[in-house]
N, C-alpha and C positions, 0 to 999 in steps of 0.2 A: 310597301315598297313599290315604288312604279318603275319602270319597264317601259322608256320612253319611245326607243324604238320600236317595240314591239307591241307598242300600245294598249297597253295593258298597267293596272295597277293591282295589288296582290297583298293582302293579311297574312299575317303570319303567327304564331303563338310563340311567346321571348322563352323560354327556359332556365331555370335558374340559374344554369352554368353561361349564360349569354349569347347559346344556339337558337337559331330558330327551326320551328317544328310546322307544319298542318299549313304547308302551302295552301291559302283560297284565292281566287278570283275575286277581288273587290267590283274592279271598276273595269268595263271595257275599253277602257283610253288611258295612255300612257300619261305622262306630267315631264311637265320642264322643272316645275316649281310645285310645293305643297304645304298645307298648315291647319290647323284644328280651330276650333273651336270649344271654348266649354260646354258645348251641349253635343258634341263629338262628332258635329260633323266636320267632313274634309273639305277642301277647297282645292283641288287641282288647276293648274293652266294647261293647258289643249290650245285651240282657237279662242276661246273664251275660260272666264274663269268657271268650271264645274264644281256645283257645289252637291255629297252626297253625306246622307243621312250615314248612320253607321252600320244600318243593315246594309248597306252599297247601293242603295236607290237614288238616283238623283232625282233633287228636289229644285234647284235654282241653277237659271244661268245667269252670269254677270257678263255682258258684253261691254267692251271698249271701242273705242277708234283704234287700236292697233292690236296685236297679237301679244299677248301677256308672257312673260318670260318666268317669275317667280315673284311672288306673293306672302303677305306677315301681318297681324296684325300689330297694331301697335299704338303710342297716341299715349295718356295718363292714364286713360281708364279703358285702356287694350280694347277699345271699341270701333276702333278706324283701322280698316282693311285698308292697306298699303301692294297694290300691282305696280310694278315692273313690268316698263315694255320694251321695245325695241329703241324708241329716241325719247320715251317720255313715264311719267311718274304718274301713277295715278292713285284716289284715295275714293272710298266708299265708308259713312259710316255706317254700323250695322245697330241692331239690337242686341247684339253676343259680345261676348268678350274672349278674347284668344287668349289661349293656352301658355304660360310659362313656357 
């Protein structure tokens, strides 16, 4: 769950009743926008698109020409990262494929 103001992003454990439990600290940076990957990493927007493994270590950044607002993959074969920005659309292909 990120905590855009506050810049911060944060794991949480689902509970079967659909609480959540075991607040952690994922990521030092809040998100406008977010989305997985099958190999479980995350993709947050910040100034650029951050991309963290699932231990919470970031491992890539994806810079654009403008400030990324929210992010998806998508495409036939969920292998095109699709950023939203401020006036313009942009598309990265990756080697992953996104999550359902």
């Amino acid at each position: 769950m990120a905590d855009h103001g506050g810049k911060k992003t944060f794991v949480y454990d689902i509970n079967k009743d659909g609480t959540l439990s075991n607040k952690k600290l994922f990521a030092p940076e809040g998100s406008d926008g977010m989305t997985i990957d099958n190999q479980g990493n995350i993709y947050l927007t910040t100034d650029v698109v951050a991309v963290y493994n699932s231990k919470g270590e970031k491992t890539e950044t994806i810079q654009i020409p403008e400030t990324p607002a929210n992010v998806t993959f998508g495409g036939k074969d969920k292998k095109t990262l699709f950023i939203t920005a401020r006036t313009s659309l942009y598309s990265v292909r990756t080697r992953v494929r996104g999550t359902p």
